[in-house]
N, C-alpha and C positions, 0 to 999 in steps of 0.2 A: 504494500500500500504506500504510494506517495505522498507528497501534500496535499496535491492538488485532488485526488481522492478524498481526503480528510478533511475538506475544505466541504464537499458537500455532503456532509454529514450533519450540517450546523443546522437545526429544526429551525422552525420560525416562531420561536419564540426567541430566538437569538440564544438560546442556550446551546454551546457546542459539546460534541464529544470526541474531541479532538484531542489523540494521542500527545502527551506532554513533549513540546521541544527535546527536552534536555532525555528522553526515551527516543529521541529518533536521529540516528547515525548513518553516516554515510559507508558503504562495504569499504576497507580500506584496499582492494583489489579490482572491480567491476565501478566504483565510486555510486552505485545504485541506493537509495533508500533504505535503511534498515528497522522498524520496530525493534528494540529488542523487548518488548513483551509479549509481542502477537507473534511472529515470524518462527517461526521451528526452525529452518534452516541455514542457523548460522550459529555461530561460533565466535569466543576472544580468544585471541592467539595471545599472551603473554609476549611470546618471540616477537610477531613484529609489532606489536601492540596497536591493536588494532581491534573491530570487529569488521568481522570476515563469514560472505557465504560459505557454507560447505562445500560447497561446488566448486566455487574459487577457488578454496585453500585446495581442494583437490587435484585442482588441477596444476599446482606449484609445484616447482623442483625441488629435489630434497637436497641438504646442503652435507656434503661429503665428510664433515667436518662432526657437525653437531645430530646428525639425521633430523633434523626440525624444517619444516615449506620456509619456503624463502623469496621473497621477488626478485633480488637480482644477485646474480650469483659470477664470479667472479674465478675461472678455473674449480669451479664444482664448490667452491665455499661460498660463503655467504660474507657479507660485510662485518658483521658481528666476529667471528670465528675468523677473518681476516685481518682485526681489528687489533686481534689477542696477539697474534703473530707480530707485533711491532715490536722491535729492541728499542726498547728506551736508556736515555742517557746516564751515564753515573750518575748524574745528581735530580735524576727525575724524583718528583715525592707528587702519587698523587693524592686527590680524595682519601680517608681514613676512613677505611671499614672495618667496625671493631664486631668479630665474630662471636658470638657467645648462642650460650641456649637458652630457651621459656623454658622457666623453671614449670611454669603449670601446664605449659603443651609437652613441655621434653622435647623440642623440636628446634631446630636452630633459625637461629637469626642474626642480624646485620643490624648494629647502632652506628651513629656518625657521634658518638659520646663515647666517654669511656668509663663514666658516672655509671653506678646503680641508680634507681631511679630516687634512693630516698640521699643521693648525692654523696655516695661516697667509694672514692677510686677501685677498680678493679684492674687486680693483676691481668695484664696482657705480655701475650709472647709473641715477639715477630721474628722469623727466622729467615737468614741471607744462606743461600748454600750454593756456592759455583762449582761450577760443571762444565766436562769439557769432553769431546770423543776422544777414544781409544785410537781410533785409526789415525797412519799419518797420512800427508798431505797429498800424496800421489794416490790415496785408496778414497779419497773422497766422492768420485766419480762414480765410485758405488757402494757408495753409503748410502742410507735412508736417510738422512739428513746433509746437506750441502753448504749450510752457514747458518750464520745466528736466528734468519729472520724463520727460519723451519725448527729452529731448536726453540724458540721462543711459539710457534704455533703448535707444536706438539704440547709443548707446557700448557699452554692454552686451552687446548682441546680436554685436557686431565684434570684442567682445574675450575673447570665449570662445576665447581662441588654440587653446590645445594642451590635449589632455584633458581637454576638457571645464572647463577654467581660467581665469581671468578675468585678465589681465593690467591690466585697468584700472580704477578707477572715478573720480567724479564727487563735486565738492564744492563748494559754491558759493562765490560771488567777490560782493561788493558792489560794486565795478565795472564789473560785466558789466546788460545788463539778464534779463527774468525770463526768457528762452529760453536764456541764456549759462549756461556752464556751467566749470569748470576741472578738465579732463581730467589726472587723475593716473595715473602709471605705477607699481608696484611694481617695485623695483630689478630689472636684468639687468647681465647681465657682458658684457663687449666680444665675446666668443665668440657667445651668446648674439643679442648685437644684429649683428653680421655673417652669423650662421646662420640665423634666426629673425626679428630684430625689425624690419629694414628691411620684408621683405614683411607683416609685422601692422601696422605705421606706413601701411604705403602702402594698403593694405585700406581703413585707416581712415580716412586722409586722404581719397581718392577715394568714401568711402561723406558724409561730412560736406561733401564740398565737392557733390555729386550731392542734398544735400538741401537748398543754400541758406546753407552756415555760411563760416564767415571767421574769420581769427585777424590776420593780416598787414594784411589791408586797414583792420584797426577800430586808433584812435589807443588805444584801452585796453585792448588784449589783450600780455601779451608772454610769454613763457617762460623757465621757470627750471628747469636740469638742477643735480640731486645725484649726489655723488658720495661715497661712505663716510669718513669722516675717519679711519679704522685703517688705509685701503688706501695711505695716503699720508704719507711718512717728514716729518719735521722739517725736515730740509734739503728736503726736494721743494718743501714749501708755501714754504719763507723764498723762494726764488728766483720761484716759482709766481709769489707776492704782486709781487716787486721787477718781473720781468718786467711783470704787466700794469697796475700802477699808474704805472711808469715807464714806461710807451708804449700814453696816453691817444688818441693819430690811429689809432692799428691797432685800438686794442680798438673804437673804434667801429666802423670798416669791420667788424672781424668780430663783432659786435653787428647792425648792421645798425638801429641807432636809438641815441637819447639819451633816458634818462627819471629825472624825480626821485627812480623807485622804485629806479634801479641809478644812483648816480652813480658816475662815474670817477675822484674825487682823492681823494690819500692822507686830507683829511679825514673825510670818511664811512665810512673807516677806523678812522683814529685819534682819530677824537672832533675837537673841536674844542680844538687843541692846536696855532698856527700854532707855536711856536719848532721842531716839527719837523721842519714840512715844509721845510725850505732846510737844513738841518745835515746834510750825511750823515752822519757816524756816529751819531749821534745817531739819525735814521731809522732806519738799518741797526739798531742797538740793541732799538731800538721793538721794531723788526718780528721780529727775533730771537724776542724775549718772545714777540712775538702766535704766532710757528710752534712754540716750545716748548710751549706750552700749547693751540695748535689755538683760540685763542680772544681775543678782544680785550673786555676789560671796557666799554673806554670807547667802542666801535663805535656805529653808526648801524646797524640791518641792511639798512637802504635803499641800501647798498652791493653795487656788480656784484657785491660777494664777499662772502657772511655766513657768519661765523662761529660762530654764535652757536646753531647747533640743535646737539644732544650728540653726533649720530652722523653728521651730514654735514656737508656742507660746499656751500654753494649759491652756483651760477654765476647771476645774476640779470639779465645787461643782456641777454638775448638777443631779439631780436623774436618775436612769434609768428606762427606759421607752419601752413599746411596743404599744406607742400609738401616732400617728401622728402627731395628735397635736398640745403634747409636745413636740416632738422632732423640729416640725416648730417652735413652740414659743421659743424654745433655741437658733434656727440659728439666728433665727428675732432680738432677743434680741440682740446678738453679732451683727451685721450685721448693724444695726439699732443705737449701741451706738455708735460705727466706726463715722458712719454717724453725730451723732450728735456732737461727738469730731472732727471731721475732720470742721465742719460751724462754732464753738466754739471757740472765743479765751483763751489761759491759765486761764487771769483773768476772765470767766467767770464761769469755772470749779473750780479751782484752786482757793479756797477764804475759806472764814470762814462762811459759811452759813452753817444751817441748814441741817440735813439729809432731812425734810421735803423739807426745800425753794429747794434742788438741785435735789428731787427726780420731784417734780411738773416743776420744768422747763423741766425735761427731758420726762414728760408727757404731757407738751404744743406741745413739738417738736411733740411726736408720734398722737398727734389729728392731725397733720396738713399732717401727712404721712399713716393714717389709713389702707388705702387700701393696700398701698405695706406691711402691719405688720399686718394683720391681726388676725392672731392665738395670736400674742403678746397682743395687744388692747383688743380684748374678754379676755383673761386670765385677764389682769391687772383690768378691767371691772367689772370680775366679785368677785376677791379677794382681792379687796383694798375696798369692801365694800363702794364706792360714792357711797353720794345722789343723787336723780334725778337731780337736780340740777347742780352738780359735773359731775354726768354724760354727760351730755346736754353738759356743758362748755368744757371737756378735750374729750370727745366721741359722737359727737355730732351726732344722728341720725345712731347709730352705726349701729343697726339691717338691715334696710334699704342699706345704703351706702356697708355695708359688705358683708352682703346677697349677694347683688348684684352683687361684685364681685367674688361671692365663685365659679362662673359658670365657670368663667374662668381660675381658678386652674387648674392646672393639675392635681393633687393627687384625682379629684373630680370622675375621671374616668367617665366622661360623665354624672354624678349627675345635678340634678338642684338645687336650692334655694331651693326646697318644702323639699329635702332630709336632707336639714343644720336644725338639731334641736338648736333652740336658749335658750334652757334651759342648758343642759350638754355643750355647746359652741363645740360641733365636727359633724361629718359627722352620717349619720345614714345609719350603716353597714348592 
């Protein structure tokens, strides 16, 4: 029915019955009249947003890319899914979409805040991971990928997570060469990466590692996870800093590399200022400042820890990775000292003890939190070499206890316990 139809429907009493304007749309394909509350035969496309006959959408191409109709499609993609394929620049920052779930639907969603609603900060994690192929430069020609702007649309295509939403894009890295690419994450909340982001990491890990790419195995890839600098008190970061700057042998193990771009000593820190590094209070002082202010003037940001971006705060020494996980043992890690610096007073951190005494207390903590760290626990389990004994005391009944929760991971993608091999400590793909 048109207007011009609905027009004579008007009785002569001047009373009409005339379909409301704002009920009548034009097909976003045929451009024809649409009722949507009388018409049967049409549809809203989300994709192209629109409302669309069926007939239309029917007879649309499918986009090679997304399988979703399309109107104009561009070597078999679509504008959309073409769009995702762009390498953006180092210093690109777009839009903020901060990923979390309804707590009352259990269902995920997208804020442009990073507020709860009754206004108080939530922990966000955003993770950099670069990546590069395997193959060299004479085997390109046949490869499944040919340079960045295919490595960046593969990424694309994998991180249309949730409603049609892009959890990721692509930025390039002067270290990488012209196929590598530096896969960025838009922040999620710990809820979020336990419900959701394990199995969208592992999607994507296994689609990138099935086409030849590598992050771990190349000397010049590594990863850096953010995490919001509002979500994290003054006292958290002071102890945060003491803790990992004062037990330089643990952070590598749980680094997992050494590199000039994250160094480990209080230098890199605090500038180039020895009278501090041997005085503790004086240190202590320092670092005071640097947590009062969430910021050190006189830093390097080539430190495991940079202070120095306005809204987060970047973990930097971590290797890179295409394997799950690691990448869970890194969040676990951050996520999990939070946690222990948050139940921690100063002076419990904050003292002159031992790299040992302060490493083992912070591995009494994670016995007693096994299950919610699990990827952390097996790693540390199995590379700090404990005796049985050791083991028993700080991981007690690991195998069992952990197994048993592996079921109900997400990232398990319907896996049982029989699937967790206890030897390599990951999933069996």
């Amino acid at each position: 029915m048109n207007i011009l139809d609905t027009l004579k429907n008007i009785n002569k009493d001047g009373i009409h019955k005339l379909t409301k304007v704002k009920d009548l749309v034009n097909c976003g394909c045929c451009s024809k009249t649409i009722d949507k509350n009388n018409d049967l035969d049409i549809t809203h496309s989300s994709h192209l947003d629109c409302w669309i006959h069926q007939s239309c959408l029917d007879g649309l191409e499918t986009c090679t890319s997304c399988n979703l109709k399309s109107f104009h499609l561009e070597q078999g993609i679509c504008s959309r899914c073409m769009s995702m394929s762009v390498v953006r620049s180092y210093s690109h920052k777009p839009e903020t979409q901060f990923h979390r779930v309804n707590t009352k639907r259990n269902k995920p969603m997208i804020s442009y805040n990073s507020m709860s609603r009754v206004g108080i900060p939530i922990l966000h994690f955003g993770v950099e991971i670069e990546i590069d192929h395997n193959c060299e430069e004479d085997e390109y020609d046949n490869s499944i990928v040919v340079d960045g702007t295919a490595t960046a649309s593969l990424v694309g295509m994998v991180g249309k997570a949730l409603d049609n939403t892009n959890l990721f894009y692509c930025k390039s890295d002067g270290s990488l060469s012209d196929v590598g690419v530096e896969v960025v994450s838009h922040p999620f909340s710990w809820n979020f990466w336990k419900t959701y982001g394990q199995n969208i990491y592992d999607t994507l890990f296994n689609t990138l590692l099935a086409s030849g790419y590598a992050s771990s195995e190349s000397s010049e890839t590594g990863m850096h996870i953010h995490i919001s600098k509002d979500s994290v008190s003054k006292s958290q970061l002071l102890k945060l800093l003491w803790f990992m700057y004062e037990s330089p042998s643990f952070m590598k193990l749980i680094a997992q590399r050494t590199s000039s771009y994250a160094r480990m000593d209080y230098r890199s820190l605090i500038g180039y200022q020895p009278e501090f590094i041997h005085k503790f209070k004086t240190r202590l002082k320092y670092l005071s400042s640097i947590a009062k202010y969430k910021l050190s003037d006189n830093q390097d940001r080539y430190s495991m820890i940079n202070l120095q971006n306005s809204r987060t705060i970047e973990f930097r020494m971590f290797n890179g990775t295409l394997n799950i996980q690691t990448l869970s043992k890194a969040i676990e890690f951050i996520h999990s000292l939070l946690a222990y610096c948050a139940q921690c007073s100063i002076r419990d951190i904050v003292n002159k003890d031992t790299e040992d005494v302060r490493v083992n207390k912070f591995i009494q903590f994670l016995s007693k939190n096994q299950t919610k760290y699990i990827n952390l626990c097996l790693f540390l389990n199995e590379k700090m070499g404990l005796s049985t004994q050791k083991k028993n005391k700080y991981f007690t009944d690991a195998r069992t206890r952990l197994g048993r929760k592996m079921m109900y991971q997400g990232f398990n993608n319907g896996r049982t316990t029989k699937d967790y091999n206890l030897d390599t400590k990951g999933m069996v793909l």
